[in-house]
N, C-alpha and C positions, 0 to 999 in steps of 0.2 A: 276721462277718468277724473272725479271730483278729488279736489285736492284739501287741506286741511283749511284753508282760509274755507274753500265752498262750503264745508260743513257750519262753520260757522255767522255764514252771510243765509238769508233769506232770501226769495225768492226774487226778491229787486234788488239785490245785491247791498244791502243794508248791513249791518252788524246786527244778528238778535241780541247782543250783549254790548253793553260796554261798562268799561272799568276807569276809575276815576286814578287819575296819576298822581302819584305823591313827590311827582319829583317838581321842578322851579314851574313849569308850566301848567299844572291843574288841569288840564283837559281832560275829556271823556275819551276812550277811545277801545275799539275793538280790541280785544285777545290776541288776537295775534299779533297788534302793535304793542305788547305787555312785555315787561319780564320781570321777573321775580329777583330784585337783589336784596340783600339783609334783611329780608323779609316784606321789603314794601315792595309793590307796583311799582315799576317805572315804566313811561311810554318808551321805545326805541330813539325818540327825538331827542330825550332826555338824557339820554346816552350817548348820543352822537357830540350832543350837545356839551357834556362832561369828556366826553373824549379826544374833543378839538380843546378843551379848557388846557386838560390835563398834558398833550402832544404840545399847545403852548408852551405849557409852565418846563417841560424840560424841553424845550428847544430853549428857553431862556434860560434854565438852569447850566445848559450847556453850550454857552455863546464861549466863542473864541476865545484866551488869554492873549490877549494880546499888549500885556509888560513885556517890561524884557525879560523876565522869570520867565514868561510861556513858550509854546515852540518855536512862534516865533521869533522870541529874541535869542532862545537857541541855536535856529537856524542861521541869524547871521552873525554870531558871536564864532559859529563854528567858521562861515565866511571870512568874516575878518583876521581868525586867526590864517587861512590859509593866503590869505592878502601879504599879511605880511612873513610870516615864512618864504613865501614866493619871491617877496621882493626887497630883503630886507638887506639884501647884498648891496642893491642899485643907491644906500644913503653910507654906505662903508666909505672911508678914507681910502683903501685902494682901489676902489670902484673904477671901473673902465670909464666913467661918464664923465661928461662935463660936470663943471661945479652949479653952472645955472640950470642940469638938468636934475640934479644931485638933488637941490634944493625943491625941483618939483614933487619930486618922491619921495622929499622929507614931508612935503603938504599931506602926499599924498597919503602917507602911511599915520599923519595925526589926525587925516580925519577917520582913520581906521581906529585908532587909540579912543579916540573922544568921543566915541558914536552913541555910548550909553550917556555920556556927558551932555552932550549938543543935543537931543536929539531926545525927548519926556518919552518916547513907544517904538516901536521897531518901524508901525506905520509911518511914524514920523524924518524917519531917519531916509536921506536921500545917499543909498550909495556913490561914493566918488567913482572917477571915470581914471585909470591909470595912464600918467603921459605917456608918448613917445621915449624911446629911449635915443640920448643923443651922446652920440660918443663923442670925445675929445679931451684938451688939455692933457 
């Protein structure tokens, strides 16, 4: 069953027609590699060809935030806050801990404080690791 390109190929499978493209590439090309937008010709390449441009231009338009405004620094501002919530018992005066361990989880909880400070992106920011807890004194 001849299909709508057969009708318009000749007998050696030629194009009887072709149409001049007005889109970047000028070529000559069968009807059925045509389409009709704002009134001009365009080849189908030519569209493909605008349509990787365009998938581009918003995949660049929609790269990452990654300040600390974006989700990212969302993400770990919401972190930090629950860092120190968690632990902000273990830097108290009546703290169960030793004082030299006191002092590690005072490190620990400014490099929580300072992380927008130290630290220009979220990429940039290396979460601290929380000590051991050592009781005593």
């Amino acid at each position: 069953m001849p299909n709508y390109e057969d009708h318009l190929l000749d007998q050696k499978r030629r194009p009887k027609a072709t149409y001049k493209c007005t889109g970047p590439c000028g070529r000559r090309r069968p009807p059925f590699q045509m389409e009709m937008r704002a009134g001009k010709l365009i080849c189908t390449k030519c569209l493909q060809d605008v349509g990787r441009g365009v998938v581009a231009l918003l995949e660049s338009l929609a790269a990452p935030d990654l300040s600390w405004s974006g989700p990212a620094g969302d993400t770990l501002r919401a972190r930090r806050l629950h860092a120190i919530a968690e632990y902000e018992w273990a830097v108290a005066a009546h703290s169960p801990l030793s004082a030299a361990n006191r002092q590690q989880w005072a490190e620990y909880l400014r490099a929580w404080h300072r992380m927008t400070v130290d630290a220009a992106t979220p990429a940039d920011f290396v979460e601290p690791e929380p000590p051991a807890l050592e009781y005593g004194d």
